[in-house]
C-alpha positions in Angstrom: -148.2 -42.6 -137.3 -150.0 -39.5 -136.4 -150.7 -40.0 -132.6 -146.8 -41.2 -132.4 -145.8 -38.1 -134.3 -147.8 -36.3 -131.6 -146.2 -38.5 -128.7 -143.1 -37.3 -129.6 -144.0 -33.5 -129.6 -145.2 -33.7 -126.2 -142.1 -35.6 -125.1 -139.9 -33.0 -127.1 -142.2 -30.0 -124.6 -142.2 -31.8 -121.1 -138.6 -32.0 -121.8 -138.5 -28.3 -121.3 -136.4 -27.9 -124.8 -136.0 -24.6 -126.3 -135.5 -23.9 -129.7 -132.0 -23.7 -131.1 -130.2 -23.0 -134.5 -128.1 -26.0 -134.2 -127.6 -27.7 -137.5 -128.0 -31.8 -136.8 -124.8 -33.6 -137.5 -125.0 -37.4 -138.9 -122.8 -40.3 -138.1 -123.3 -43.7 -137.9 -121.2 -47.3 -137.2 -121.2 -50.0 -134.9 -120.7 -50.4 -130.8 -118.9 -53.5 -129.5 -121.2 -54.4 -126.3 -119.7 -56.7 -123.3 -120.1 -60.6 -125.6 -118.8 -59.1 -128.9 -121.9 -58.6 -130.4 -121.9 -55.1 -132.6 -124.6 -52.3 -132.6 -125.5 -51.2 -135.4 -126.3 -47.0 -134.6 -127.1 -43.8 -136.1 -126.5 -40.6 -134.4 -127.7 -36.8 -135.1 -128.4 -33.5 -133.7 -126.2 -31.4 -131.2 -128.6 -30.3 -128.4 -127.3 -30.3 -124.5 -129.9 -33.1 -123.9 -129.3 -37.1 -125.2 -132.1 -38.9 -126.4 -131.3 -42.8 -126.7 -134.2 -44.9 -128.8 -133.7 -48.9 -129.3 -135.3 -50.0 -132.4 -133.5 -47.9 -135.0 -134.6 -50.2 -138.0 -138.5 -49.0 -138.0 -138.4 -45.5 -135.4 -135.3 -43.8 -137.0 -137.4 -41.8 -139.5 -139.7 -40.5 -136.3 -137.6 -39.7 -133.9 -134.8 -37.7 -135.6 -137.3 -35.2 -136.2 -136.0 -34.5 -132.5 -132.7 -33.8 -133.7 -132.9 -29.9 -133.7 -133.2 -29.4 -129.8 -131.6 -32.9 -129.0 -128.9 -35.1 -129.6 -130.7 -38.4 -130.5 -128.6 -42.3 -130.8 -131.2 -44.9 -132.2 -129.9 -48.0 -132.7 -130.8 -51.4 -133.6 -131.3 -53.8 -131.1 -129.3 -57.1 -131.2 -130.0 -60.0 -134.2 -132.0 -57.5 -135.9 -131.3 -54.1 -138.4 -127.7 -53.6 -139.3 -126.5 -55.3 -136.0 -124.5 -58.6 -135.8 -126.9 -61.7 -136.1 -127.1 -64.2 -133.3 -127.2 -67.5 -133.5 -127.3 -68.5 -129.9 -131.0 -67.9 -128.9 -129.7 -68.0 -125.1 -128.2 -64.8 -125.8 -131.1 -63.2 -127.2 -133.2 -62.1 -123.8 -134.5 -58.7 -122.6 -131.4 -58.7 -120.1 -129.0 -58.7 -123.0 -131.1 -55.8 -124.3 -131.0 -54.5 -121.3 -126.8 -54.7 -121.5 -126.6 -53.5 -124.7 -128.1 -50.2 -123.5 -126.2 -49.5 -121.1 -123.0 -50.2 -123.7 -124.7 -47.6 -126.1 -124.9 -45.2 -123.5 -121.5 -46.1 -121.8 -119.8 -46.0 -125.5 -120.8 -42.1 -125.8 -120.3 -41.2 -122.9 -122.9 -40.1 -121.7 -124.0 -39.1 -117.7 -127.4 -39.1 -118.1 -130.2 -39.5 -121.3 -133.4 -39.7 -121.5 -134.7 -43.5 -123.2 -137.6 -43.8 -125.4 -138.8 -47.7 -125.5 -141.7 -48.4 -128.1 -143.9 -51.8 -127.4 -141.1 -54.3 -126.3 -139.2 -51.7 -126.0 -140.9 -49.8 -123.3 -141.1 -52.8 -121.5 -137.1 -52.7 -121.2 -136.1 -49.2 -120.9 -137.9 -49.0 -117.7 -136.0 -52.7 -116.6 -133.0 -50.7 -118.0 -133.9 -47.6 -115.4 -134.8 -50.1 -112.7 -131.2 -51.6 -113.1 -129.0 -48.1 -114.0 -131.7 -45.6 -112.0 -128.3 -42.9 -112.2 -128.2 -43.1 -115.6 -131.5 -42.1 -116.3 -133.1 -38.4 -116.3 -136.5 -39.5 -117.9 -138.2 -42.5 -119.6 -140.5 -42.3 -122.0 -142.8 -45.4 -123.0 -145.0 -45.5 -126.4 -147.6 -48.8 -126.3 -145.3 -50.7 -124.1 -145.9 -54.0 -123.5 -147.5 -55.0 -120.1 -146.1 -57.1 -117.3 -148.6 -59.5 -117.7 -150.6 -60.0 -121.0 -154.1 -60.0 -119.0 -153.0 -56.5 -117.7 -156.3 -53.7 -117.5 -155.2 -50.6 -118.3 -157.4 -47.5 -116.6 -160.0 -46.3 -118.9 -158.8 -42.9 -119.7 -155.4 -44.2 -120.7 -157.2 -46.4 -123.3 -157.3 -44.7 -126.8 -161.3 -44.4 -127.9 -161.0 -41.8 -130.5 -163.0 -43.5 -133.1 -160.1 -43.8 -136.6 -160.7 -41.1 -139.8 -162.1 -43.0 -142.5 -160.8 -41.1 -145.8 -163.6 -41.1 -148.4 -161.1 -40.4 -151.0 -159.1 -42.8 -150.3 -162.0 -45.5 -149.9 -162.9 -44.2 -154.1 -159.2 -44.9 -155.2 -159.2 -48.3 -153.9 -162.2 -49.3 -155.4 -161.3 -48.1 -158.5 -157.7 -50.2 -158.5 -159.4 -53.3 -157.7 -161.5 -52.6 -160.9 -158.2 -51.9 -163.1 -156.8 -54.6 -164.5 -153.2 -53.4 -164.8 -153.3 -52.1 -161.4 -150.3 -53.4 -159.4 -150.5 -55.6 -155.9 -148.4 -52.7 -154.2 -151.2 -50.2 -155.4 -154.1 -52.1 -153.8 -152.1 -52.5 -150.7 -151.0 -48.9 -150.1 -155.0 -47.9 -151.3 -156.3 -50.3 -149.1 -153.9 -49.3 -146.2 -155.5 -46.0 -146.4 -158.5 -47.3 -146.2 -159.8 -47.7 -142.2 -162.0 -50.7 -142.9 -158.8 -52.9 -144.3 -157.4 -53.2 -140.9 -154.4 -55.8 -141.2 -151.8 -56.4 -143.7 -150.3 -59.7 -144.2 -148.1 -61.9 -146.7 -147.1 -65.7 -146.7 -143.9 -65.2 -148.5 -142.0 -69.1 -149.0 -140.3 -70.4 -151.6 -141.5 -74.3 -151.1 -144.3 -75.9 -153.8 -146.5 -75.7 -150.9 -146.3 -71.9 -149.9 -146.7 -71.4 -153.5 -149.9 -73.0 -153.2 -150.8 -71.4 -150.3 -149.9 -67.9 -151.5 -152.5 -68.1 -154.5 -154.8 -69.3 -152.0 -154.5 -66.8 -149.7 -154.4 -64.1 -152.8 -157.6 -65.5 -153.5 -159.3 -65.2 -150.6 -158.1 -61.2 -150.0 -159.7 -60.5 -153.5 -163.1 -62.4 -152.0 -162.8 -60.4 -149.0 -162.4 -64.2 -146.8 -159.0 -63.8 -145.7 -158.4 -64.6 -142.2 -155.3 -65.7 -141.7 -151.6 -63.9 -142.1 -147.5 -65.1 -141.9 -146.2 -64.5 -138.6 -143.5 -63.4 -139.9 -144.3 -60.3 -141.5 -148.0 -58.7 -141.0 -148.9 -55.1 -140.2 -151.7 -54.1 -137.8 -153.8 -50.5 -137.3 -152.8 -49.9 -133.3 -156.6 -49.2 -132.5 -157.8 -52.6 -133.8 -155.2 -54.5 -131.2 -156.7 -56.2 -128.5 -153.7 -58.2 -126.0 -153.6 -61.5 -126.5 -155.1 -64.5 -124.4 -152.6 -66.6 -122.3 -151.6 -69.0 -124.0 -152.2 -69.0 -127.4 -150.5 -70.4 -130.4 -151.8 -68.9 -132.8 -151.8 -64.8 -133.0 -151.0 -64.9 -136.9 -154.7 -66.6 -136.5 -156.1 -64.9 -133.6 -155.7 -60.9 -134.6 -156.6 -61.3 -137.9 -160.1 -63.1 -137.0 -160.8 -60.8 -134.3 -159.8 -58.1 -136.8 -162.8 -59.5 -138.9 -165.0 -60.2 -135.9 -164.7 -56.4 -135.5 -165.5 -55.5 -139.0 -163.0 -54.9 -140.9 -161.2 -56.6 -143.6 -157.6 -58.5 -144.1 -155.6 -58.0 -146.7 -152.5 -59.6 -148.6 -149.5 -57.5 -149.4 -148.0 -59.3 -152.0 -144.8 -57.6 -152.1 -143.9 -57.8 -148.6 -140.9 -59.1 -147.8 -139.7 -61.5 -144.8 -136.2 -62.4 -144.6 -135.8 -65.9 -142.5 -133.1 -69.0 -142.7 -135.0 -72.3 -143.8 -135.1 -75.1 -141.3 -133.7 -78.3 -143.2 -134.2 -80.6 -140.5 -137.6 -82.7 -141.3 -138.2 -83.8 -137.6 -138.0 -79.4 -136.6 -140.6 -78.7 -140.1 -142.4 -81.4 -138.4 -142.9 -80.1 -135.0 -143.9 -76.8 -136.4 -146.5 -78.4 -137.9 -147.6 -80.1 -135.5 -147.7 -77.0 -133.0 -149.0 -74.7 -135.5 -152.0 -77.7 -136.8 -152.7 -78.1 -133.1 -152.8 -74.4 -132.9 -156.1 -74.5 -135.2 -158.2 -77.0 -132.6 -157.3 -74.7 -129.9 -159.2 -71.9 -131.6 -161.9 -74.0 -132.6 -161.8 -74.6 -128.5 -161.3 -71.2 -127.9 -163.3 -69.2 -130.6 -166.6 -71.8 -131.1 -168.3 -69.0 -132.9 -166.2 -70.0 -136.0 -168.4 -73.0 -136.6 -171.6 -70.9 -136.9 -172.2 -69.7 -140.2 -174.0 -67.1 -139.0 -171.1 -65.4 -137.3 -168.5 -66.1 -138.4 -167.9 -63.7 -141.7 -165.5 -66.0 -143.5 -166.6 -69.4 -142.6 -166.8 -70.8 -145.8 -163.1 -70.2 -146.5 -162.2 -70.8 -142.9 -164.1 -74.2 -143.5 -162.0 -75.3 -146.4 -158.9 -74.2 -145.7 -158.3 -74.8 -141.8 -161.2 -77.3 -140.9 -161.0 -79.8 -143.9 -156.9 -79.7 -143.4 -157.6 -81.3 -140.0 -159.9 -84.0 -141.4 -158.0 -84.9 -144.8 -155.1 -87.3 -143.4 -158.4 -89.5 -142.2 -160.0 -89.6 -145.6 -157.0 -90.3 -146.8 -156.4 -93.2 -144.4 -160.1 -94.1 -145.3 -159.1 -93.9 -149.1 -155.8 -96.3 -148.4 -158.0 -99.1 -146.6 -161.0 -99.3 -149.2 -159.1 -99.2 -151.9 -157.5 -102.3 -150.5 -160.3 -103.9 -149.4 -162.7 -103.3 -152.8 -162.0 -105.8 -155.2 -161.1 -104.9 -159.3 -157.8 -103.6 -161.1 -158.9 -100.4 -160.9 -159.1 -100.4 -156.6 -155.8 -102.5 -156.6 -154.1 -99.9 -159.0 -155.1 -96.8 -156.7 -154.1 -99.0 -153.7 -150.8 -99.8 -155.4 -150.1 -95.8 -156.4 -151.1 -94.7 -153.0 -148.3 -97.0 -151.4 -145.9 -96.3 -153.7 -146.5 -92.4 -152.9 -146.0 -93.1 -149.3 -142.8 -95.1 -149.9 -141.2 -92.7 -151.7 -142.4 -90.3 -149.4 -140.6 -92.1 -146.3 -137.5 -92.6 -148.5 -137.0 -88.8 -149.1 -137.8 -88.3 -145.1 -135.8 -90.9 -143.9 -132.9 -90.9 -146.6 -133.1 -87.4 -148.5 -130.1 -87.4 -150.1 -131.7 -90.8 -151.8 -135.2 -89.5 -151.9 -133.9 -86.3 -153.8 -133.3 -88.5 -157.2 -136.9 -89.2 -157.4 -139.3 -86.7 -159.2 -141.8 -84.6 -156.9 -140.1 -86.7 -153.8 -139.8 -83.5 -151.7 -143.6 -82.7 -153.0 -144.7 -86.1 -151.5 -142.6 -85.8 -148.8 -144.2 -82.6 -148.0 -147.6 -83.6 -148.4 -147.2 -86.7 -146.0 -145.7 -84.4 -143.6 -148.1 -82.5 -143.4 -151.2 -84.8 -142.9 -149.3 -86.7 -140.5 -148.9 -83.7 -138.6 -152.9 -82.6 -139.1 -153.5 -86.1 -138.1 -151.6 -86.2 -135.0 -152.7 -82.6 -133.8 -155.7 -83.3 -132.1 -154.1 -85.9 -129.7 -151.4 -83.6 -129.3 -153.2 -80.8 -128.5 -155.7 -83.0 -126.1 -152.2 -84.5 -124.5 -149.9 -81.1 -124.1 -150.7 -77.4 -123.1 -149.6 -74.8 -125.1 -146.0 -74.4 -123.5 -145.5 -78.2 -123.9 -146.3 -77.3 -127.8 -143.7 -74.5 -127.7 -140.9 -76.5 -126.1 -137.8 -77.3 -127.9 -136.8 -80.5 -128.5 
């Protein structure tokens, strides 16, 4: 947060600003933009100059520091923060965010501000000064996203400083991770501190299977394997970023191992919180799966390094928990057949409890309002989505590129 801080100041200077004894003034409520959809917004500060900033929900508590020598409007952008959900993705594009600027700045009346876009962000203030160049005095981007992912930046724009690793703060987290009745948010914030620990991630779910995989992933932080994070909610030091290739499916896979490749650690934030609707349509779960299992031969494509032992860090757990997830719907095919084949009660009884699984399986798929009367039904339906998926994924990813993958059905 430091060299943001910073950004900021120096934004604040080349503004030509002078210091003023206005007191900021608070208010905050909603704008109506041209389809309905209400802006959440918070406004402060009195200076002569206006400051807009999109992405209220995480850069409020930055940039009112602003607020003695500027007026400054943050607000959140659409379907996110305090502003209206959407439910029609068609209305969710960088054109509508586009709009909805413009409606901010239209609502308040204001001739000309000055826009501050961070990431995204910074990719759309500057389409927003592009499309209203008179209602724009000066832009100001922080990390913006590029044009085009495989974009070279000029060396001396690229940050080199080497990160300030806190001794102090390296001594406190060893000494949580030795106390027993220290708390998962204490090791997180310690290890946040910590430059080494270099992402953040949870897998929060409420399903028997995220359950599983939570512990799992629990376990492998405290072993120092993890390697993968939820794409929903993971947090990572701006210096260890490197832009994604085209293409790929996986980033909740890709940062983290390159994270690792680099040296530094994952960790799981146990009391992070991701707030998403459930999908209760089996064939959409399935397709997810499918992408997402897919996802894992493309790295394997992509990254081969991960099956060398010898460099790749964690491939032990990688081994277990992504490569033998691929491979298990065949040994369980494998299972199925000999068990049929081999001749005793014993063979014909595992053949016979196999099937059964599967049926009910099927039934809870295919008729879930049926299925849901039978114990562990949704557990075995689960389970046989998922290594139907895991055993489809390698055709699929052979047969469709990555866009194919993505596409709606």
């Amino acid at each position: 947060m430091l060299r943001f801080h910073s950004t900021l100041t120096i934004f604040a200077l080349a503004l030509g600003a002078t210091n003023t004894s206005a007191v900021a003034q608070d208010s905050s409520g909603f704008v109506p933009t041209r389809d309905s959809t209400r802006l959440f917004y918070q406004k402060t500060g009195r200076g002569p100059r206006t400051i807009i900033v999109p992405g209220r929900i995480f850069l409020w508590p930055t940039v009112r520091r602003l607020a003695d020598e500027f007026t400054v409007i943050s607000y959140d952008t659409r379907d996110r923060g305090r502003s209206d959900r959407i439910d029609d993705a068609s209305k969710i594009t960088i054109q509508a965010d586009v709009d909805d600027l413009e409606a901010i700045r239209s609502h308040f009346r204001i001739e000309k501000a000055d826009v501050i876009g961070y990431s995204y962000m910074g990719m759309m203030v500057m389409l927003y000064a592009l499309q209203h160049p008179d209602r724009v005095d000066r832009v100001v981007q922080l990390g913006p996203v590029p044009l085009r992912w495989d974009t070279q930046f000029p060396p001396e724009l690229v940050n080199r400083t080497p990160p300030l690793v806190d001794a102090a703060a390296g001594a406190r987290l060893s000494a949580l991770r030795r106390d027993p009745s220290a708390t998962q948010r204490d090791i997180c914030e310690a290890a946040w501190a910590v430059d080494r620990y270099g992402l953040v991630g949870d897998s929060g779910h409420v399903g028997l299977y995220w359950k599983m995989e939570r512990r799992l992933r629990e376990a492998e932080a405290r072993l120092g394997w993890l390697h993968g994070v939820s794409g929903a909610i993971y947090a990572l030091r701006v210096e260890l970023f490197r832009p994604l290739p085209h293409g790929i499916l996986l980033d909740d896979l890709w940062i983290p191992l390159h994270v690792i490749f680099a040296g530094h650690s994952v960790w799981f934030a146990r009391d992070a919180i991701a707030w998403d609707a459930p999908n209760d349509s089996a064939a959409v779960e399935y397709r997810r799966k499918l992408r997402t299992l897919a996802g894992n031969w493309q790295l394997i494509a992509r990254l081969p390094r991960l099956l060398m032992p010898w460099r790749n860090p964690v491939f032990f757990a990688w081994f277990s928990h992504k490569l033998l997830r691929l491979l298990a719907p065949w040994c369980l095919l494998a299972l199925w057949a000999t068990s049929w084949l081999a001749d005793g009660v014993i063979y014909r009884f595992a053949f016979c409890a196999q099937t059964v699984a599967y049926a009910v399986a099927a039934l809870m798929l295919l008729a879930p309002r049926i299925g849901a009367r039978i114990p562990l039904a949704a557990t075995a339906a689960s389970f046989v989505m998922l290594n139907t998926a895991a055993l489809f994924s390698l055709p699929a990813y052979l047969a469709r590129d990555q866009f194919q993958l993505w596409k709606k059905r």
